[in-house]
C-alpha positions in Angstrom: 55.8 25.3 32.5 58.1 28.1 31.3 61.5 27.9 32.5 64.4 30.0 32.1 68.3 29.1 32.3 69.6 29.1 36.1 66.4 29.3 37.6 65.2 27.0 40.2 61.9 26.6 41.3 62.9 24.3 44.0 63.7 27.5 45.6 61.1 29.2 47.8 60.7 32.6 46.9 58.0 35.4 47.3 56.2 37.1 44.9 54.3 40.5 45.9 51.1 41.0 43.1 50.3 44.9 43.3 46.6 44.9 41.6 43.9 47.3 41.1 43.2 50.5 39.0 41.2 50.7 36.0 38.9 47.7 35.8 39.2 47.7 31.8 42.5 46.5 32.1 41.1 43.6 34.5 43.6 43.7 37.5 42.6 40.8 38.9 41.4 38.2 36.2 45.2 39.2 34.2 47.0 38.6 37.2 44.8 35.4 38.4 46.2 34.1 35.2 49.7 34.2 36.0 49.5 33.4 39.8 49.5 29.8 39.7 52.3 29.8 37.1 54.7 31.5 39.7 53.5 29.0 42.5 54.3 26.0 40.4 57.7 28.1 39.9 58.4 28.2 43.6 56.7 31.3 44.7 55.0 32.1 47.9 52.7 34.7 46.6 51.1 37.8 48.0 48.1 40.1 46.7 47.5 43.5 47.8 45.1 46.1 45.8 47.6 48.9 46.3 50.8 49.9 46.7 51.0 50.2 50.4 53.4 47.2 50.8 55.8 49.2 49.2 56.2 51.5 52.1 57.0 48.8 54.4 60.6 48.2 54.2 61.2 45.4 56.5 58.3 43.1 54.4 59.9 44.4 51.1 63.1 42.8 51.9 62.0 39.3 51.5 60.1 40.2 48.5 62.2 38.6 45.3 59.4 39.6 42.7 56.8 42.4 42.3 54.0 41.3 39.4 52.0 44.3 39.0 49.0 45.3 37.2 47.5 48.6 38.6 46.4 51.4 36.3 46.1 55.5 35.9 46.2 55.2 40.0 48.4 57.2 42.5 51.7 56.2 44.3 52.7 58.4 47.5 56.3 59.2 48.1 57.0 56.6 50.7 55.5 54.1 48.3 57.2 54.6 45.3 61.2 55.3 47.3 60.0 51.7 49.2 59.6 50.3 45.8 62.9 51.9 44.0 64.4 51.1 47.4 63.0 47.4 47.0 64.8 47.0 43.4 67.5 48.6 44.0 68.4 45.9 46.3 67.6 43.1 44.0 63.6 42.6 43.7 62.6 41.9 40.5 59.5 44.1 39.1 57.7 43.1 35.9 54.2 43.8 34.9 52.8 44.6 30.9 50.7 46.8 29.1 49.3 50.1 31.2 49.3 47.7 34.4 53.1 49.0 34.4 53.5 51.8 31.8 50.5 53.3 32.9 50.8 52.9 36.4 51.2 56.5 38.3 51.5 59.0 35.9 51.9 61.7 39.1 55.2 60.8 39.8 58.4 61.1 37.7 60.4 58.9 39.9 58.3 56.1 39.1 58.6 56.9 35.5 62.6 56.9 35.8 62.6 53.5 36.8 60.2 51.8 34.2 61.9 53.6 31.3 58.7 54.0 29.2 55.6 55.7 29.6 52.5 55.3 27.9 51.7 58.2 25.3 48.4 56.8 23.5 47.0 54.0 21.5 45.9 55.3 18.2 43.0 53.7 17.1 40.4 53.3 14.3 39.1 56.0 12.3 36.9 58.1 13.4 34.1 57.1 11.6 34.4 53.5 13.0 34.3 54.2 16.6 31.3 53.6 18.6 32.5 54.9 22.0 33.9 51.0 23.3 37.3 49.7 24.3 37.6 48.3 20.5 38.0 51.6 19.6 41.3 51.3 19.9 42.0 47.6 18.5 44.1 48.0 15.6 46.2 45.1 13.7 49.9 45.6 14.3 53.2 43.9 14.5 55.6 43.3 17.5 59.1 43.2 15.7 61.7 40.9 17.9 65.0 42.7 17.8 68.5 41.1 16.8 69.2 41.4 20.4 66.5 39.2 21.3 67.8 36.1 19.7 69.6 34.7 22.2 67.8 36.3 25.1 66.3 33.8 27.6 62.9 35.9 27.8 62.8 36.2 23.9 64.9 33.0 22.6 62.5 31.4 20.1 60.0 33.8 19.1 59.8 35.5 16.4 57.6 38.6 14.9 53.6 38.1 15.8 51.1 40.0 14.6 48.1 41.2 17.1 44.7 42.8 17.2 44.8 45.0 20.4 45.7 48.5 21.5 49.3 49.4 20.2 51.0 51.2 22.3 52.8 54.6 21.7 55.8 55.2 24.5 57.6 57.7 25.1 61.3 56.0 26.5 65.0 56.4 27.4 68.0 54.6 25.7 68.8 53.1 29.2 66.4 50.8 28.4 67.1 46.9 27.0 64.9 46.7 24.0 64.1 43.5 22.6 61.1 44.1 20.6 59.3 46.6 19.0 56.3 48.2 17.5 56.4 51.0 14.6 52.6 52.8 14.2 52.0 53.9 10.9 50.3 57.1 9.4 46.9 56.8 8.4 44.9 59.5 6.5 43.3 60.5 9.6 46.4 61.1 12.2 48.1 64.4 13.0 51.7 62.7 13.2 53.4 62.9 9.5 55.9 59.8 9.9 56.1 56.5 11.4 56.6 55.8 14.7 59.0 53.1 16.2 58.2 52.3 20.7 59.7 49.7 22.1 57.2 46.9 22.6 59.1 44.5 25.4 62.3 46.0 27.2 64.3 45.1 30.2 66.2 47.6 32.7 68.6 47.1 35.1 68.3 49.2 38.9 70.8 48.8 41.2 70.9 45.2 41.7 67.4 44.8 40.5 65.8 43.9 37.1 62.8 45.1 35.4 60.7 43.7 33.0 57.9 45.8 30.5 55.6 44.0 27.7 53.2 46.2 26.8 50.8 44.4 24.7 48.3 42.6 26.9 45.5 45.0 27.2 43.1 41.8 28.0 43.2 38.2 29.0 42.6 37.4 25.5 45.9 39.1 24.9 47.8 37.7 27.8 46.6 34.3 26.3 48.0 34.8 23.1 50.8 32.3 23.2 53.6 34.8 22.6 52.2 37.4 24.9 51.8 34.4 27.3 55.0 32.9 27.1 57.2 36.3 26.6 55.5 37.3 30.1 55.8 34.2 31.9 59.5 34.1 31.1 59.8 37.7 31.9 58.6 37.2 35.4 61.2 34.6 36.0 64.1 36.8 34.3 63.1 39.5 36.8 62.9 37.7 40.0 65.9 38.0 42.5 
């Protein structure tokens, strides 16, 4: 069980799990996989295949985490002020890879409070593709930042290497970055310079915290053990 310092999983809490989207990103298997970890950790836990319960400001109240893993869908308005309403008042949000980077690209004010949208994912060259997922599986590095040392979501890990999308994000300096990815410039790319995206961040709204990873494109990435443990640890950082 991943644990981090000053939390207490004596102490009931609930966890809302916002699921659904595209089914490449497999809502509901990735999310399975961390479910029973926040139950062990003291969570009464809810899932819901939309936002909805973000509209509902009297259940929102008694939420003290929001896991979520819903891709390229829509938010409506009431949704997404219930869920900056929700933080702002102290419930933790954390979610990785487009599950919450990629999440409702029709609304800005989501974007504002996640700090990083996905761009793209640069893949293989052209000549390699054969119109699949893999496409887009390149080898990369996440780089842990001096700042993530001591951190109690990052405190032990050090650089990892993966083969999986990479994500390109386009950010804000209000943003907590604790690791990073740089893509390079391959023969075939339009871009003429390297490109540095933060890779896990943390963000602070109202009296709420928010966590990002974005690797974890699959289960078999959100069972790498980094990926696995930087997640599991970033749930419990986020929770009120």
């Amino acid at each position: 069980m991943s644990t981090i310092a000053g939390f207490d999983p004596s102490i009931r809490r609930r966890a809302l799990v916002v699921r659904g989207g595209w089914d490449g990103h497999q809502p509901v298997e990735a999310t399975d996989l961390f479910i029973p970890f926040l139950e062990s950790n003291g969570f009464a836990v809810d899932v819901h295949d939309s936002p909805k319960p973000y509209a509902d400001p009297g259940y929102m109240g008694g939420v003290d985490l929001i896991m979520q893993c819903n891709t390229m869908n829509t938010i409506e308005a009431d949704e997404v002020n219930g869920l900056r309403a929700a933080v702002e008042a102290g419930t933790g949000l954390a979610g990785w890879h487009g599950g919450i980077a990629d999440s409702y690209r029709n609304n800005s004010d989501y974007l504002h409070l996640i700090g990083g949208q996905f761009a793209c994912h640069p893949g293989k060259h052209p000549d390699e593709r054969t119109g699949e997922q893999a496409d887009n599986y390149v080898p990369y590095t996440v780089n842990m930042l001096p700042a993530a040392a001591d951190h109690p979501i990052t405190s032990g890990i050090s650089d990892f290497d993966l083969v999986s999308e990479q994500y390109w994000v386009l950010s804000d300096d209000y943003n907590d970055v604790l690791a990073t990815t740089t893509q390079k410039v391959r023969p075939w790319d339009p871009w003429h310079r390297e490109v540095t995206s933060p890779a896990v961040w943390t963000r602070r709204w109202g009296q709420g915290r928010i966590f990002v990873a974005t690797p974890g494109h699959r289960v078999e990435v959100l069972t790498d053990p980094n990926v696995n443990v930087l997640i599991k640890r970033g749930l419990l950082w986020a929770s009120r």
